[in-house]
Backbone as XML, in Angstrom:
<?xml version="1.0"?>
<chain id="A" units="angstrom">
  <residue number="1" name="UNK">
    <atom name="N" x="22.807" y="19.920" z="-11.648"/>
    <atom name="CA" x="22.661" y="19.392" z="-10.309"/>
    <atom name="C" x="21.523" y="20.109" z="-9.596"/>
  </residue>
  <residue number="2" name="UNK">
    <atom name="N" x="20.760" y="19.421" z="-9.098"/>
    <atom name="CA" x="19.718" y="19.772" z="-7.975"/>
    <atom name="C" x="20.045" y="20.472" z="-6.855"/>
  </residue>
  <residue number="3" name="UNK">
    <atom name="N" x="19.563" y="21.959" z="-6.800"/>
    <atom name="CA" x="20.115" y="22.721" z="-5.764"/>
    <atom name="C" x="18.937" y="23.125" z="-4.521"/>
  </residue>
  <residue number="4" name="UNK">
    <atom name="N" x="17.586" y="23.123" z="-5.212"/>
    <atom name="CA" x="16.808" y="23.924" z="-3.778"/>
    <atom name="C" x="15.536" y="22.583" z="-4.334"/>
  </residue>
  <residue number="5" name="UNK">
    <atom name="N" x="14.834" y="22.352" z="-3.158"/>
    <atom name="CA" x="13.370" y="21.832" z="-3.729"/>
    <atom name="C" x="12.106" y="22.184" z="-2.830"/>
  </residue>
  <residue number="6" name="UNK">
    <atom name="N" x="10.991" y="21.004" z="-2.778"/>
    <atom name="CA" x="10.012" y="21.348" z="-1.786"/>
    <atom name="C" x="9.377" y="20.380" z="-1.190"/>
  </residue>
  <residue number="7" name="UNK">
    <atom name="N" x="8.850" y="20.261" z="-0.178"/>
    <atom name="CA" x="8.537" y="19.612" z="0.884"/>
    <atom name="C" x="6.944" y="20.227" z="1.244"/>
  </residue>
  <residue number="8" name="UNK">
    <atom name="N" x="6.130" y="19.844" z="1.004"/>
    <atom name="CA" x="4.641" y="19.546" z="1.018"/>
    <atom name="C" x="4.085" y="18.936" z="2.014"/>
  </residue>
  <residue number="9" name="UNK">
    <atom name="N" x="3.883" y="18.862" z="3.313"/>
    <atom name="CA" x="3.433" y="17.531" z="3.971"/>
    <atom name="C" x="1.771" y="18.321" z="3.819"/>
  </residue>
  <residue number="10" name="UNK">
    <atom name="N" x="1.223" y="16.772" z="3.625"/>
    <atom name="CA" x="-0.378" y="16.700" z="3.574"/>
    <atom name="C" x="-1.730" y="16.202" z="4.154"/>
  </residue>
  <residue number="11" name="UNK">
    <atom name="N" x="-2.636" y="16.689" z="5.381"/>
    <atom name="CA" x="-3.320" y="15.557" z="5.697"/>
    <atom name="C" x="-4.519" y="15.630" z="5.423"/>
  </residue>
  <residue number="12" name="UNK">
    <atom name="N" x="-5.082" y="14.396" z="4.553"/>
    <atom name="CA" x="-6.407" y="14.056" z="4.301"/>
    <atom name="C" x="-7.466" y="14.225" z="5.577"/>
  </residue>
  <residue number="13" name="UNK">
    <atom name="N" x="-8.504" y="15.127" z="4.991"/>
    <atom name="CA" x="-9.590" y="15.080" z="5.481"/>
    <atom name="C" x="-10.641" y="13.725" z="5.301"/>
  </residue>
  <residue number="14" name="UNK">
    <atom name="N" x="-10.999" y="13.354" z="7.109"/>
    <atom name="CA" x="-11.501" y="11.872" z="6.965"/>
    <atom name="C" x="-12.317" y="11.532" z="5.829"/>
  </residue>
  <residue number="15" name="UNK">
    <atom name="N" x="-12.071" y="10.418" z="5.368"/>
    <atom name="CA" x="-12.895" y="10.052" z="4.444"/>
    <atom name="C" x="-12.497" y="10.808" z="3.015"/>
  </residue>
  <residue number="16" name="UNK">
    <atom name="N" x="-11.453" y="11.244" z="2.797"/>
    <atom name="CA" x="-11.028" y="12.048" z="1.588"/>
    <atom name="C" x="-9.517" y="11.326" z="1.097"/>
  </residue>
  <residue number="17" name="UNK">
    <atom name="N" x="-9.509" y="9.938" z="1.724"/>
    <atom name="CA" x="-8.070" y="9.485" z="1.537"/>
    <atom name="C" x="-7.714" y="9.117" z="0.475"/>
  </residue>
  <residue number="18" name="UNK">
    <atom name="N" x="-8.664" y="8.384" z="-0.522"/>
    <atom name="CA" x="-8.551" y="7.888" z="-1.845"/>
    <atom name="C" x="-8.839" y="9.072" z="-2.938"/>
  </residue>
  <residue number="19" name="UNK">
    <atom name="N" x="-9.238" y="10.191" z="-2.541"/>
    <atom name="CA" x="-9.615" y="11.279" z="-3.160"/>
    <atom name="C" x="-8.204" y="12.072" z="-3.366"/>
  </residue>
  <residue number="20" name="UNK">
    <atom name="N" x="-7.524" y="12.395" z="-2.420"/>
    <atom name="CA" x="-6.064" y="12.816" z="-1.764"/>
    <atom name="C" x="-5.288" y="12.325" z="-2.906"/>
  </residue>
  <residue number="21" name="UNK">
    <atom name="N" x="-5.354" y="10.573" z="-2.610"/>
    <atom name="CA" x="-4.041" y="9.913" z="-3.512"/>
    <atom name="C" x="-4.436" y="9.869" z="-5.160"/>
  </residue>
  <residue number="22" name="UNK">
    <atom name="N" x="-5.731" y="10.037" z="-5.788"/>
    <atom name="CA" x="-5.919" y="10.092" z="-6.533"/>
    <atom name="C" x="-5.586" y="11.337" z="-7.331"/>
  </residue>
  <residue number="23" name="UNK">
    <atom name="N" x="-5.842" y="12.459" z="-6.322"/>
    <atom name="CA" x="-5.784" y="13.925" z="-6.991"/>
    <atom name="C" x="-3.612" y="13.871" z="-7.281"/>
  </residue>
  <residue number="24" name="UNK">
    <atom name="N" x="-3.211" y="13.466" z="-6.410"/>
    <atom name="CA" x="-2.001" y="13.610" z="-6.534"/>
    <atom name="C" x="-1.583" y="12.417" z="-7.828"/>
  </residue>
  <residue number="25" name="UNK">
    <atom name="N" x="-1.611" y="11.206" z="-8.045"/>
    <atom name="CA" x="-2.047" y="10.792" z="-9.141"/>
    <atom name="C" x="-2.017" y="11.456" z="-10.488"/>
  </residue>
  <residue number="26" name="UNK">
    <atom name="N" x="-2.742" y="12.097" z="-10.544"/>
    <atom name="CA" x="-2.778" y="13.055" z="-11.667"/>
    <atom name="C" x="-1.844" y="14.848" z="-11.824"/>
  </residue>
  <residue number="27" name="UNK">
    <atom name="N" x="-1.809" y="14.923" z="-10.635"/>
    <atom name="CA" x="-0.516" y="16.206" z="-10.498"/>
    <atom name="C" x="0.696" y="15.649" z="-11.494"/>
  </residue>
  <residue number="28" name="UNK">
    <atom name="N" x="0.709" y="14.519" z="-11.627"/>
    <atom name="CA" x="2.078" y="13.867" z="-12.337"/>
    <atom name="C" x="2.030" y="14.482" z="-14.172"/>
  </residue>
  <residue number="29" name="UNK">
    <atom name="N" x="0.787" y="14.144" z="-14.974"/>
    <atom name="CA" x="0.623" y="14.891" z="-16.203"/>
    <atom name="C" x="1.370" y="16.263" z="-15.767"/>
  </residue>
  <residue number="30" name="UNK">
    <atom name="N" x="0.546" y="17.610" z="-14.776"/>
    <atom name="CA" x="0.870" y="18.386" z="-15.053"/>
    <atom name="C" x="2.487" y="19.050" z="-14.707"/>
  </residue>
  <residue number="31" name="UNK">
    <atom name="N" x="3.215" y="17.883" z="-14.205"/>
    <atom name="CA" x="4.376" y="18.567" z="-13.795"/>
    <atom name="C" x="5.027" y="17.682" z="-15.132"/>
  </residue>
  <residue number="32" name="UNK">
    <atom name="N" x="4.939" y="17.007" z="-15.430"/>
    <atom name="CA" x="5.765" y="16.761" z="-17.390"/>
    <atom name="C" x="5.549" y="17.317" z="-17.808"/>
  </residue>
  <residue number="33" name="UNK">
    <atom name="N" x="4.941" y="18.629" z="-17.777"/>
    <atom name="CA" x="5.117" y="19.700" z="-18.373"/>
    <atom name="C" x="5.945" y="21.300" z="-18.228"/>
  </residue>
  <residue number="34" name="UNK">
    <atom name="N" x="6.463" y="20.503" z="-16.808"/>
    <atom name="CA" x="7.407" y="21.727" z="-16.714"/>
    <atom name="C" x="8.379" y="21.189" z="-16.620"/>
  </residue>
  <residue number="35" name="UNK">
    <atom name="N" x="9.584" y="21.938" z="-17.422"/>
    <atom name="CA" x="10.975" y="21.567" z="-17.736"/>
    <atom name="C" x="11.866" y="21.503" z="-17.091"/>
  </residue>
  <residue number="36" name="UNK">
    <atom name="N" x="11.112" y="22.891" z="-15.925"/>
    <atom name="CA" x="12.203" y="22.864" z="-14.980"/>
    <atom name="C" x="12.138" y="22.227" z="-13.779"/>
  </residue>
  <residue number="37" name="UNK">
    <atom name="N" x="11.427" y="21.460" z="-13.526"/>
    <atom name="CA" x="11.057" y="20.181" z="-12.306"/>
    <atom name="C" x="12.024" y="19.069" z="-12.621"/>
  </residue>
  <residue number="38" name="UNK">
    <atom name="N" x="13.214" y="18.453" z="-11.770"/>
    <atom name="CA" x="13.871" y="17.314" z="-11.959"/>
    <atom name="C" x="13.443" y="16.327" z="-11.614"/>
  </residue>
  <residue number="39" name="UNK">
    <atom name="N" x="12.963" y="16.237" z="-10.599"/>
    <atom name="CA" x="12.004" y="14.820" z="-9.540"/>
    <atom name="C" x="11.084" y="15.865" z="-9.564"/>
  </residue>
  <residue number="40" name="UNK">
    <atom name="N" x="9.576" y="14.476" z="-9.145"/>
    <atom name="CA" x="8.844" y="15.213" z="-8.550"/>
    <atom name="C" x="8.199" y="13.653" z="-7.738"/>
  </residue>
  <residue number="41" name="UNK">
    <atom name="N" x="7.887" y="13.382" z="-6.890"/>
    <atom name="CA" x="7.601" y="12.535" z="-5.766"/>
    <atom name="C" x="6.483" y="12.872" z="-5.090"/>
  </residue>
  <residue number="42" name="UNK">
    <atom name="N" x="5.308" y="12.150" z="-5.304"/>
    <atom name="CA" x="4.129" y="11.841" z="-4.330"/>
    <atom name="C" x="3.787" y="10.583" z="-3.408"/>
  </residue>
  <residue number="43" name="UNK">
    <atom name="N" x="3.872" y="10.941" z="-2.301"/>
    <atom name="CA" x="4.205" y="9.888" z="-1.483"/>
    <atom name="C" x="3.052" y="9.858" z="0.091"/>
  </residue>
  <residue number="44" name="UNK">
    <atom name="N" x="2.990" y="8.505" z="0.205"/>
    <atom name="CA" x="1.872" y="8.204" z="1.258"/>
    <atom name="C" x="2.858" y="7.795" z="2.389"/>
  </residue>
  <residue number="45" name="UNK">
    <atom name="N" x="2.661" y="8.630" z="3.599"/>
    <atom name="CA" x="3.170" y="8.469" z="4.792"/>
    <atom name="C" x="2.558" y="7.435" z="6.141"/>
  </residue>
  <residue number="46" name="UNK">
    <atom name="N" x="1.008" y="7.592" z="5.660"/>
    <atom name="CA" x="0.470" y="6.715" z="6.648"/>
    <atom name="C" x="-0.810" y="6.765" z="5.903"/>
  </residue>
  <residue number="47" name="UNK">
    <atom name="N" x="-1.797" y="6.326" z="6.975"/>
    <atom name="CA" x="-3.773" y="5.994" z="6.197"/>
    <atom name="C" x="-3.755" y="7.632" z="5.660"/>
  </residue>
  <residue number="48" name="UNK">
    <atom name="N" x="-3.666" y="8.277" z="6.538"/>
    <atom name="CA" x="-4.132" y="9.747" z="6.323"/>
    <atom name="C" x="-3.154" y="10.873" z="5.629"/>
  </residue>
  <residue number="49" name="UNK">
    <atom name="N" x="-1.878" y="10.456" z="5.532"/>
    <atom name="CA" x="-0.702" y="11.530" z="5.523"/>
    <atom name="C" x="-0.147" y="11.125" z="4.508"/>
  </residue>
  <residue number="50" name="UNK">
    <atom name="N" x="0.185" y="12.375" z="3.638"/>
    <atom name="CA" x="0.817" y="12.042" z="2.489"/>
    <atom name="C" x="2.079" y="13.340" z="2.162"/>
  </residue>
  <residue number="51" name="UNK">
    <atom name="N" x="2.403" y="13.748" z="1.020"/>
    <atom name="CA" x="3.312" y="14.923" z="1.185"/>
    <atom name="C" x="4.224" y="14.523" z="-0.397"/>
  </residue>
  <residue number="52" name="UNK">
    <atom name="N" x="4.273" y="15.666" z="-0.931"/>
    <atom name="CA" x="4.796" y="16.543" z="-2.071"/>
    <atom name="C" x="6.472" y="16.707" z="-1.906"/>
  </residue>
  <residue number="53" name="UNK">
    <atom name="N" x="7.163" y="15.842" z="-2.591"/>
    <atom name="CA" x="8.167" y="16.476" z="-2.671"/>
    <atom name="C" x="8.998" y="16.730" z="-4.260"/>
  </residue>
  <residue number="54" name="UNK">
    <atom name="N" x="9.531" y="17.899" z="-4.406"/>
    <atom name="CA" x="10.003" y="17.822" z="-5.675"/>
    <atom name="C" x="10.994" y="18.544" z="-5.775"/>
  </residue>
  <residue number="55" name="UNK">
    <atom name="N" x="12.811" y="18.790" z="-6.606"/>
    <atom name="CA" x="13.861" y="19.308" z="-6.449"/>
    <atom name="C" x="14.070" y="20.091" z="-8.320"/>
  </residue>
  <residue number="56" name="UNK">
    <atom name="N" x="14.936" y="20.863" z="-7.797"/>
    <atom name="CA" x="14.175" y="21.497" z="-8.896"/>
    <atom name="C" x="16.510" y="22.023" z="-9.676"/>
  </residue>
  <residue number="57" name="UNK">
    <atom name="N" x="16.783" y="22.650" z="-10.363"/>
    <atom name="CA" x="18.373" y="22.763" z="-10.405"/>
    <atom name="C" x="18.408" y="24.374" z="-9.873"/>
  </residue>
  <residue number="58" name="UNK">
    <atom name="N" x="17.879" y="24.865" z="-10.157"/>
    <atom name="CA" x="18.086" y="26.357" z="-9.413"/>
    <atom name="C" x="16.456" y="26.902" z="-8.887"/>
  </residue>
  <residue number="59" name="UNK">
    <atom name="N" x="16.823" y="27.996" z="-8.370"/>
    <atom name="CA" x="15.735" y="29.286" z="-8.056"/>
    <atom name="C" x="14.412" y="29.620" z="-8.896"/>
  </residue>
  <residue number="60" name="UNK">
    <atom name="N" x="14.811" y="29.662" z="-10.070"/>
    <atom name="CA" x="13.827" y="30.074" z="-11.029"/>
    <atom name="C" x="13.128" y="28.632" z="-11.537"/>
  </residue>
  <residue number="61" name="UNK">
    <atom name="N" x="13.624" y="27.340" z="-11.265"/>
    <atom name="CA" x="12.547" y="26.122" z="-11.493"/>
    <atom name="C" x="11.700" y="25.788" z="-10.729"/>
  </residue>
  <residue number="62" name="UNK">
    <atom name="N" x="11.922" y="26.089" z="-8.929"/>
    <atom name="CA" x="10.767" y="26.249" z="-8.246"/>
    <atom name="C" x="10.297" y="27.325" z="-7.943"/>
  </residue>
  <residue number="63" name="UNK">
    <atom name="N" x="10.748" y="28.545" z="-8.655"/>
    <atom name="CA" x="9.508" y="29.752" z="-8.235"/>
    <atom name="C" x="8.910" y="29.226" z="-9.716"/>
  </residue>
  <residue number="64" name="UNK">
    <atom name="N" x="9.185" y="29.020" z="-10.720"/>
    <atom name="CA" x="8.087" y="28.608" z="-12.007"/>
    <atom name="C" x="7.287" y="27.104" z="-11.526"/>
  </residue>
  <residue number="65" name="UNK">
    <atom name="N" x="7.498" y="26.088" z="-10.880"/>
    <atom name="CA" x="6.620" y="25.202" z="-10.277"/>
    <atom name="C" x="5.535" y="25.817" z="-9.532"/>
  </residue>
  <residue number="66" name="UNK">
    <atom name="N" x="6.310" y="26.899" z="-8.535"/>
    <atom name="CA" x="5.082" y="27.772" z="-7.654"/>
    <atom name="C" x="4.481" y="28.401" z="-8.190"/>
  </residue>
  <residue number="67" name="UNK">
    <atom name="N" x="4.251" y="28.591" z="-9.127"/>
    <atom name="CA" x="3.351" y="29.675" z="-10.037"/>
    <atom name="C" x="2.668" y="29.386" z="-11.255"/>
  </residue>
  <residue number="68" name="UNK">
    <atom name="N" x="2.744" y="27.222" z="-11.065"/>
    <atom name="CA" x="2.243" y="27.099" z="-12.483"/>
    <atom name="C" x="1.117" y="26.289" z="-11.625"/>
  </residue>
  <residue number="69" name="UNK">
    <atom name="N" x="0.616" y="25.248" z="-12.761"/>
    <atom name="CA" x="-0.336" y="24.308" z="-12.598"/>
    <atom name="C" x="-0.424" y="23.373" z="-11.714"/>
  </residue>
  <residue number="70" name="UNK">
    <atom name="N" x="0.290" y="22.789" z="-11.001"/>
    <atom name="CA" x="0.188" y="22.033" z="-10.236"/>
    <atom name="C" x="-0.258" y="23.005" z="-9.062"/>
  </residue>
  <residue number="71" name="UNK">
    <atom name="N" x="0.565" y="23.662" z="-7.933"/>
    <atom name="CA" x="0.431" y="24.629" z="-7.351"/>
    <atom name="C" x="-0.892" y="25.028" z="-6.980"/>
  </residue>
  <residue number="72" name="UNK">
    <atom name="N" x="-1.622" y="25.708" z="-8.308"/>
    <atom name="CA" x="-2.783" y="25.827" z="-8.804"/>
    <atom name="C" x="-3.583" y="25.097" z="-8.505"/>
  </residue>
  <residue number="73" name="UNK">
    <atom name="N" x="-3.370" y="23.890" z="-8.682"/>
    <atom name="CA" x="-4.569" y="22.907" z="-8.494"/>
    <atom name="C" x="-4.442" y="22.815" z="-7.191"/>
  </residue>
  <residue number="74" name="UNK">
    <atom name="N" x="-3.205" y="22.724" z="-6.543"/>
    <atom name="CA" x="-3.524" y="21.991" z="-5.055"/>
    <atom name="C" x="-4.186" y="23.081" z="-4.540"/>
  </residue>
  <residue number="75" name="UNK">
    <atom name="N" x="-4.094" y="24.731" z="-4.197"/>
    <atom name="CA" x="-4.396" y="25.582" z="-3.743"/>
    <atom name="C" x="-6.025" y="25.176" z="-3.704"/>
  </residue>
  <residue number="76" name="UNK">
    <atom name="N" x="-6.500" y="24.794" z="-5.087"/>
    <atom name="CA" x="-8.029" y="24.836" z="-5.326"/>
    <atom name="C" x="-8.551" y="23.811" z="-4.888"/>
  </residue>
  <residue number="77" name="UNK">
    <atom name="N" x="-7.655" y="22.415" z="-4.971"/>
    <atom name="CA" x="-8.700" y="21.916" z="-3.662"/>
    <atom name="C" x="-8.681" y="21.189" z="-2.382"/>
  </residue>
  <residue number="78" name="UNK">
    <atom name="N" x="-7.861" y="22.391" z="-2.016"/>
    <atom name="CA" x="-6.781" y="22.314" z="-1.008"/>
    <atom name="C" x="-8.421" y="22.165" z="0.861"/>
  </residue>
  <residue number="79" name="UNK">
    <atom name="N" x="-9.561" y="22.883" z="0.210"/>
    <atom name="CA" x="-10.327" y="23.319" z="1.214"/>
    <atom name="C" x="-11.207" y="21.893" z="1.602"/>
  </residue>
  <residue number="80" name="UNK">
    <atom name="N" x="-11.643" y="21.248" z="-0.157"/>
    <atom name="CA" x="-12.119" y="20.189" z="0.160"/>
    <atom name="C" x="-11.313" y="18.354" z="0.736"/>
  </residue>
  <residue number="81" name="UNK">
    <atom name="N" x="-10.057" y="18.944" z="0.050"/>
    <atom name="CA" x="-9.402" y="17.865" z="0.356"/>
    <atom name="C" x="-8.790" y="17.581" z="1.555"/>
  </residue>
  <residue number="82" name="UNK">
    <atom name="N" x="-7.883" y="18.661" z="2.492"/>
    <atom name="CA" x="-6.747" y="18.209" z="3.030"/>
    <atom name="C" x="-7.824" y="18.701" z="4.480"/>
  </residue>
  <residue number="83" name="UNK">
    <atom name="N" x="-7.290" y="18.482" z="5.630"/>
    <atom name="CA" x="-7.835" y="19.109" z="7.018"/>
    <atom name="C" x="-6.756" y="20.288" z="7.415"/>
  </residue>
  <residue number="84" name="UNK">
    <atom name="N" x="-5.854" y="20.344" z="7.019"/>
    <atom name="CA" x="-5.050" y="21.580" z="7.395"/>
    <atom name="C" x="-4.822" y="22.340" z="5.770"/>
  </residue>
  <residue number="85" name="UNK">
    <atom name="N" x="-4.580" y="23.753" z="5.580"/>
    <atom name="CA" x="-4.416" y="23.918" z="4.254"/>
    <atom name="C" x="-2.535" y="23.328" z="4.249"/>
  </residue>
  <residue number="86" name="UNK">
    <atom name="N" x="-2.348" y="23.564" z="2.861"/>
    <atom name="CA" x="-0.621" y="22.834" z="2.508"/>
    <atom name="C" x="0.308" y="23.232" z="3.046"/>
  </residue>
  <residue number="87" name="UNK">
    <atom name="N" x="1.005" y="23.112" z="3.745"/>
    <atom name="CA" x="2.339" y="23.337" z="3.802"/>
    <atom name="C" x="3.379" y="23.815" z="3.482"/>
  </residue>
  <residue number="88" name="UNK">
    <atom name="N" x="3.773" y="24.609" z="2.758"/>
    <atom name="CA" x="4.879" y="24.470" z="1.390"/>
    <atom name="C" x="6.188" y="24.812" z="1.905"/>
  </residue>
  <residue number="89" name="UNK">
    <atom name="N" x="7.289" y="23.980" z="2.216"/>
    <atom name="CA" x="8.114" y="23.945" z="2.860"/>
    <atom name="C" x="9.416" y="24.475" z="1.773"/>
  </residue>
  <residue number="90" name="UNK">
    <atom name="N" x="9.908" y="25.611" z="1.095"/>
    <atom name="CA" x="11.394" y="25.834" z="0.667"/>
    <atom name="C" x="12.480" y="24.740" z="1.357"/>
  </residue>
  <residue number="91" name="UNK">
    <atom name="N" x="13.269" y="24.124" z="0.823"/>
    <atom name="CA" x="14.586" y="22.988" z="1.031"/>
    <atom name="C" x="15.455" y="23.266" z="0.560"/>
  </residue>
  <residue number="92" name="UNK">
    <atom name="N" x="17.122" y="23.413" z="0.614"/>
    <atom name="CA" x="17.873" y="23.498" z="0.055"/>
    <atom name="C" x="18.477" y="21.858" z="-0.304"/>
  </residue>
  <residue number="93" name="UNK">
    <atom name="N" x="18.638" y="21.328" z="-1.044"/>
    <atom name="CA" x="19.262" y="20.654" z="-1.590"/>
    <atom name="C" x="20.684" y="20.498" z="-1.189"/>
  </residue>
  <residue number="94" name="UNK">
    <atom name="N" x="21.315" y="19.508" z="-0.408"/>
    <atom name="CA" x="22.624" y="19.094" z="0.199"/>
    <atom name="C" x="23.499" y="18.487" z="-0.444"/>
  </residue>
  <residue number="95" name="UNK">
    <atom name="N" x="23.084" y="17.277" z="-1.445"/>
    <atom name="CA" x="23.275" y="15.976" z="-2.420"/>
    <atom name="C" x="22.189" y="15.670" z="-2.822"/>
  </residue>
  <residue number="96" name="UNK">
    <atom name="N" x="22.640" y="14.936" z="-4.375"/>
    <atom name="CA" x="21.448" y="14.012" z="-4.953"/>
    <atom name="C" x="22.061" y="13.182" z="-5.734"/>
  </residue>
  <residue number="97" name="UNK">
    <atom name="N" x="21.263" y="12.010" z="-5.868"/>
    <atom name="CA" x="21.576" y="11.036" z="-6.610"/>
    <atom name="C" x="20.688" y="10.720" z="-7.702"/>
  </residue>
  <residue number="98" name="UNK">
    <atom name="N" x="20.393" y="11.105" z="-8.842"/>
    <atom name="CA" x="19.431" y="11.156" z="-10.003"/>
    <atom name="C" x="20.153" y="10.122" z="-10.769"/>
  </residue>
  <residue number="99" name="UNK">
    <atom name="N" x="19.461" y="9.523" z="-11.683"/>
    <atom name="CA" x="19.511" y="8.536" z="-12.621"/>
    <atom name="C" x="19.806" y="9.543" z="-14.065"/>
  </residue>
  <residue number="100" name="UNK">
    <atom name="N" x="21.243" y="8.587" z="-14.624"/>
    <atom name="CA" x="21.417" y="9.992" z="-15.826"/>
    <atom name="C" x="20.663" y="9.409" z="-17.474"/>
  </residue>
</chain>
């Protein structure tokens, strides 16, 4: 069961909107590679706003998300892409409903 996750909100720098949804796009390869990610959800909020969310079953699957590749990448192009740097919001997990 899904116990803690994360909450990302993101806003594109003008003119960086298709750049934004694209880069996230591809975050998807590198999180099938970690085992311990249950969901992982990239999602467009409006023209400009988008946001990261992903739930993980314990402690040690999102401190290993925070410390791998994805993470990584957003940090790096976090300066050209977004107008504020990321967010990274800790969540505890209340309920979930996953597909078995």
């Amino acid at each position: 069961m899904v116990t803690v996750g994360l909450w990302v909100p993101l806003e594109a720098k003008p003119g960086k909107e298709q750049a934004v949804a694209d880069f996230l796009e591809s975050g998807r390869a590198l999180v099938d590679e970690e085992p311990g990610t249950t969901a992982w959800f990239a999602v467009r909020l409006g023209p400009t706003s988008f946001a990261i969310f992903d739930v993980f079953d314990d402690e040690s699957g999102r401190d290993a998300h925070l410390s791998g590749k994805v993470a990584e990448a957003l940090m790096a192009k976090a300066d050209d892409l977004f107008a504020t740097p990321p967010d990274i919001q800790k969540v505890d997990v209340i309920e979930a409903k996953l597909a078995s």
